[in-house]
Residue frames as a rotation matrix with the C-alpha (Angstrom) as fourth column:
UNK 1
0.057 -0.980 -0.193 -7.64
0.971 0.009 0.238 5.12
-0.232 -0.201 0.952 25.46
UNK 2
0.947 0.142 0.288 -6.95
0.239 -0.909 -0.341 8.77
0.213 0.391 -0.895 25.54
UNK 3
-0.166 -0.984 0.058 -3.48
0.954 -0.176 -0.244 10.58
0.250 0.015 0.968 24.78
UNK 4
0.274 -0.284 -0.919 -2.02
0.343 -0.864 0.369 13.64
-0.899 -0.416 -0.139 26.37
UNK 5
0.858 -0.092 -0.505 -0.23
-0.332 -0.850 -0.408 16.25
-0.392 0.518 -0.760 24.46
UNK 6
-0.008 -0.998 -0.061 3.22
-0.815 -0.029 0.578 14.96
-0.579 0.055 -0.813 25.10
UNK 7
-0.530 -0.457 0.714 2.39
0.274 0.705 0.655 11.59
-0.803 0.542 -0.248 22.99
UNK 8
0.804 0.491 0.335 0.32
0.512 -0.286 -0.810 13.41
-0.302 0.822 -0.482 20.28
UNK 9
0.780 -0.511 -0.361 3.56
-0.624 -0.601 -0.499 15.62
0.038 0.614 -0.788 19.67
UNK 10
-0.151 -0.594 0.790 5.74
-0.198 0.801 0.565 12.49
-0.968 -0.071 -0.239 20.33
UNK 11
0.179 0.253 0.951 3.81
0.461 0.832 -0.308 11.24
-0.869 0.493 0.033 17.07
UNK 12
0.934 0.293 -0.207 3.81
-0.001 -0.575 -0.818 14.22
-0.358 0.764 -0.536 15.10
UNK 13
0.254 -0.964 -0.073 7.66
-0.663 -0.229 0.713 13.84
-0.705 -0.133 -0.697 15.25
UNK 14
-0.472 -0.348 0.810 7.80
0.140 0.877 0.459 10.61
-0.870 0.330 -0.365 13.86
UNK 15
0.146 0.123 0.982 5.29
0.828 0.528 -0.189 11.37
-0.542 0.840 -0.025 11.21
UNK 16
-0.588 -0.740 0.327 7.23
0.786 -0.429 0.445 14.16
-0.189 0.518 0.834 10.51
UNK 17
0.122 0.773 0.622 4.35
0.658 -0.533 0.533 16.78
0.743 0.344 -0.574 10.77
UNK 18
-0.879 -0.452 -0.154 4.96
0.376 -0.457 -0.806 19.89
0.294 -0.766 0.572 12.30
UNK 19
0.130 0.870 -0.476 2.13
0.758 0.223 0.613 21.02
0.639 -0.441 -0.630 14.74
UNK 20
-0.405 -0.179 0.897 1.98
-0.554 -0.732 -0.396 24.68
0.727 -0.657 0.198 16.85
UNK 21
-0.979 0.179 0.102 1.18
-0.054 0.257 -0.965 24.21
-0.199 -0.950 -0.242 20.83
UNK 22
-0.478 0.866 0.149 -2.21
-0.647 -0.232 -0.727 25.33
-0.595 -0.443 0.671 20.14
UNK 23
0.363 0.522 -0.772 -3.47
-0.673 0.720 0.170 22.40
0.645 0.457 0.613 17.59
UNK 24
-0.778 -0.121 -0.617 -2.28
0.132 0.928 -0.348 19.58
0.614 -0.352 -0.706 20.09
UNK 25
-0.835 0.512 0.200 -4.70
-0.312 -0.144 -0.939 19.87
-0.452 -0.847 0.280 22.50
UNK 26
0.292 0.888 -0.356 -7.71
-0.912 0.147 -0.382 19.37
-0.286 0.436 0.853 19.91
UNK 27
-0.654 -0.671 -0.351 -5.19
-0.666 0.730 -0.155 16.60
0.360 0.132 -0.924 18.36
UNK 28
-0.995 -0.025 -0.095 -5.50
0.046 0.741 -0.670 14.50
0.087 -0.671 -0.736 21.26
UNK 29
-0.302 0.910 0.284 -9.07
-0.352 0.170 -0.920 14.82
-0.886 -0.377 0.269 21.63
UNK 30
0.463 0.305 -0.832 -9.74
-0.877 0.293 -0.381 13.70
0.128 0.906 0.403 17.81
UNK 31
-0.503 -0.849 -0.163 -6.80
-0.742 0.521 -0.423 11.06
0.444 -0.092 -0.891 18.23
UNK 32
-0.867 0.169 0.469 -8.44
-0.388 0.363 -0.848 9.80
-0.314 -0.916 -0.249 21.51
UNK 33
0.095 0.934 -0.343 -11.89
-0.815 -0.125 -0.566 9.54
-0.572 0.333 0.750 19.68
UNK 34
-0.047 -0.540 -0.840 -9.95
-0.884 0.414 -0.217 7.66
0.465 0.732 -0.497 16.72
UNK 35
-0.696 -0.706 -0.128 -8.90
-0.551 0.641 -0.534 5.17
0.460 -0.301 -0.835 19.44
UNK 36
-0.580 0.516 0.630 -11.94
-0.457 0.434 -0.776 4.58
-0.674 -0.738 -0.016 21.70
UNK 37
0.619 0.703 -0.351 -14.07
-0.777 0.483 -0.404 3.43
-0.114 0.523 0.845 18.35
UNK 38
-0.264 -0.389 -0.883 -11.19
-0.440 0.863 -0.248 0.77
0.858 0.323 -0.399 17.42
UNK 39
-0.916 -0.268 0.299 -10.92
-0.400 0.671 -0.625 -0.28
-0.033 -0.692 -0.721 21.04
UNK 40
0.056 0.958 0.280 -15.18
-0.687 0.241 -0.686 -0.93
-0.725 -0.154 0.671 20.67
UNK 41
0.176 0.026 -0.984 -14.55
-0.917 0.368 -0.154 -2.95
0.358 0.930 0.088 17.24
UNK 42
-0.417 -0.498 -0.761 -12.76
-0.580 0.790 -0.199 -5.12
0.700 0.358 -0.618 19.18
UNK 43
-0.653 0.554 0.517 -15.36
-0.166 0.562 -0.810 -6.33
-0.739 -0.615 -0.275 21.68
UNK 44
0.503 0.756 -0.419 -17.65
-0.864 0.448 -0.230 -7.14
0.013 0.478 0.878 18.60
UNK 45
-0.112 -0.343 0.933 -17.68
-0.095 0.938 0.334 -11.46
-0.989 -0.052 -0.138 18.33
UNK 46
0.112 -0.526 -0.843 -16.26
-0.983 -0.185 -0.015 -12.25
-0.148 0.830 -0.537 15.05
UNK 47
-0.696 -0.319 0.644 -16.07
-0.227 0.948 0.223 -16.10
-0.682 0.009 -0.732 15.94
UNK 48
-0.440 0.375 0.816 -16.88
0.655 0.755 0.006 -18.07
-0.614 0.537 -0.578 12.84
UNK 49
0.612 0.473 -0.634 -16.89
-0.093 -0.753 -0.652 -14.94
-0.786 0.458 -0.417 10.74
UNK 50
0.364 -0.769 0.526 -14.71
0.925 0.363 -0.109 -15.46
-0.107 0.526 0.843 7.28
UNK 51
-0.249 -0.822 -0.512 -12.68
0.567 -0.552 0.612 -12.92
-0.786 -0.138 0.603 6.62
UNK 52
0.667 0.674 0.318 -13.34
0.505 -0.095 -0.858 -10.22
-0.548 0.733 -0.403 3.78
UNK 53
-0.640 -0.727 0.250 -11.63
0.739 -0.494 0.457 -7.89
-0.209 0.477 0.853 1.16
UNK 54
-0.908 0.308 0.286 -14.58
-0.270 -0.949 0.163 -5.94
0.321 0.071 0.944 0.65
UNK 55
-0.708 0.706 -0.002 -17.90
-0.552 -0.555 -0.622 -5.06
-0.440 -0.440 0.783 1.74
UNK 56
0.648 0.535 -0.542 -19.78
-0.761 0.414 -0.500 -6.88
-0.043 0.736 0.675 -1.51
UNK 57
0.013 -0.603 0.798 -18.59
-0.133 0.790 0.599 -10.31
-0.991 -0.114 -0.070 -1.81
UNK 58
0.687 -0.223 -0.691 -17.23
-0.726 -0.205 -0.656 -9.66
0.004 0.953 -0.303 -5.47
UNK 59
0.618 -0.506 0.602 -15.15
0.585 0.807 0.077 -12.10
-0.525 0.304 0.795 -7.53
UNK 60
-0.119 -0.502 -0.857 -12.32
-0.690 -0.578 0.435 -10.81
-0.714 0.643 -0.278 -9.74
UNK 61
0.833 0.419 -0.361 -12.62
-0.520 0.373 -0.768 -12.38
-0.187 0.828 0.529 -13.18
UNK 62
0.271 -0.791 0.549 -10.38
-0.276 0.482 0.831 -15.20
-0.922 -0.377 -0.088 -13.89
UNK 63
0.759 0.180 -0.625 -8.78
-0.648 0.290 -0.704 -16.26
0.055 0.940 0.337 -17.19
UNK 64
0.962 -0.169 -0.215 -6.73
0.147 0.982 -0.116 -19.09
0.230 0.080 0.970 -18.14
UNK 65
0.806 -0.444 -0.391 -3.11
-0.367 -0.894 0.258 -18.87
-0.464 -0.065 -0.883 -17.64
UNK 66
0.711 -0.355 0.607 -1.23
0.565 0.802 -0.193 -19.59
-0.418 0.480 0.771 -20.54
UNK 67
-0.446 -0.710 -0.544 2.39
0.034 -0.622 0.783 -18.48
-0.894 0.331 0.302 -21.53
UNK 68
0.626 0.315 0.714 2.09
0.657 0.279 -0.700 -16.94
-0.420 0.907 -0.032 -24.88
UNK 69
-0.095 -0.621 -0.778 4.70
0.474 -0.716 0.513 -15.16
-0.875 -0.320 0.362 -26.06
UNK 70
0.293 0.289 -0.911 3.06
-0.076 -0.943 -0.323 -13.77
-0.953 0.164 -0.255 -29.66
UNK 71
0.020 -0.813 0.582 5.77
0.729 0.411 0.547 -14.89
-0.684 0.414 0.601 -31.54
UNK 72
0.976 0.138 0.168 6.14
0.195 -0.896 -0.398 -11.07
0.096 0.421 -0.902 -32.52
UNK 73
0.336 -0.830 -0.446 10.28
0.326 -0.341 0.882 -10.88
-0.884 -0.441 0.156 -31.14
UNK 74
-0.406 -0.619 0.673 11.55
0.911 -0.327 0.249 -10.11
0.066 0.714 0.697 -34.80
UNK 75
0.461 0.701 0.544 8.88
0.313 -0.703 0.639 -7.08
0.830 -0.124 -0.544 -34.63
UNK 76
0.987 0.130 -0.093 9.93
0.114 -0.166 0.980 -6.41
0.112 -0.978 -0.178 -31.13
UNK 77
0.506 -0.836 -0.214 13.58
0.652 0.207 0.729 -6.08
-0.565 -0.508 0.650 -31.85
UNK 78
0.049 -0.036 0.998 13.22
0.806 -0.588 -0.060 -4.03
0.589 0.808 0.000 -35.12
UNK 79
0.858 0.497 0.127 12.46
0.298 -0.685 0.665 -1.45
0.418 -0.533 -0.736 -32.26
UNK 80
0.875 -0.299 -0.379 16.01
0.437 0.154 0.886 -1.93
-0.207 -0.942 0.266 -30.81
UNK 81
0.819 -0.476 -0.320 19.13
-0.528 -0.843 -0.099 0.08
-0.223 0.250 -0.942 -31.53
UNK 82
-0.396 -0.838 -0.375 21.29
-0.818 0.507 -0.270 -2.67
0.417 0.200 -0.887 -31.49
UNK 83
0.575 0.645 0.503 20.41
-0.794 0.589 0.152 -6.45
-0.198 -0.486 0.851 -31.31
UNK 84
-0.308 -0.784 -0.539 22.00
-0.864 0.468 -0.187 -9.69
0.398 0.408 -0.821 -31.31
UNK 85
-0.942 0.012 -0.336 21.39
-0.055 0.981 0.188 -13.37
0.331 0.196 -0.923 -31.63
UNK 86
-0.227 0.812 -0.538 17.52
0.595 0.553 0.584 -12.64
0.771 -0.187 -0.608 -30.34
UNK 87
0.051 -0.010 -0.999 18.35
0.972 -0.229 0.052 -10.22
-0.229 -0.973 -0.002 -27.60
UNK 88
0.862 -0.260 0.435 18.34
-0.179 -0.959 -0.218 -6.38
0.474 0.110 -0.874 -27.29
UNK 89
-0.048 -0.989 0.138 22.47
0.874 -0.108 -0.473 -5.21
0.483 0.098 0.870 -26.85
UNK 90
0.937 0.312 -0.159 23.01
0.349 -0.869 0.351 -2.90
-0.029 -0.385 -0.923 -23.89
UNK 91
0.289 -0.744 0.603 25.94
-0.453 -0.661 -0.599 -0.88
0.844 -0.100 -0.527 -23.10
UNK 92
-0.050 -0.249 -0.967 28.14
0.614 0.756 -0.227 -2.73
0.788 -0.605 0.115 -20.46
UNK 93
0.665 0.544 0.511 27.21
-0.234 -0.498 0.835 -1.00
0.709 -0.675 -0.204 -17.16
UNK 94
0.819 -0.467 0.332 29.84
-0.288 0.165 0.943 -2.96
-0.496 -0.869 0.000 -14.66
UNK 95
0.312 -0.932 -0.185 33.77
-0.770 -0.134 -0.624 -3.10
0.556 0.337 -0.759 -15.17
């Protein structure tokens, strides 16, 4: 697939990038390049391939997941300017 000028400065509009006459023209040949490798990607067969996230087939470490909340809140409200029954006290915000 190869773009002209007029849809390389079509795009530059949208992505907000301003561009003189004399860089579109190279643009559209880089652009065009850009495109003709994806369009090849997609004639590779892929059937019965799983899907990845990366390159190395890495795990992320896993750990249990258990609420814990510390029991640190007296500690954790000393911190507040104003508290009450357990809670931090804001300023009322809506009339």
């Amino acid at each position: 697939m190869s773009l002209d000028i007029s849809a390389v400065r079509a795009i530059a509009t949208l992505a907000r990038i301003e561009l003189g006459e004399e860089e579109l023209a190279p643009l559209a040949g880089e652009l065009s390049n850009i495109l003709n490798f994806v369009e090849q990607l997609s004639e590779v067969n892929t059937d019965g391939i799983e899907p990845m996230n990366s390159v190395a087939d890495l795990g992320l470490p896993m750990r249990a997941d258990i609420v814990t909340d510390g029991d640190i809140a007296d500690q954790i409200l000393a911190n507040a300017p104003e508290a009450a029954e357990g809670f931090f006290t804001v300023p009322k915000v809506v009339e």
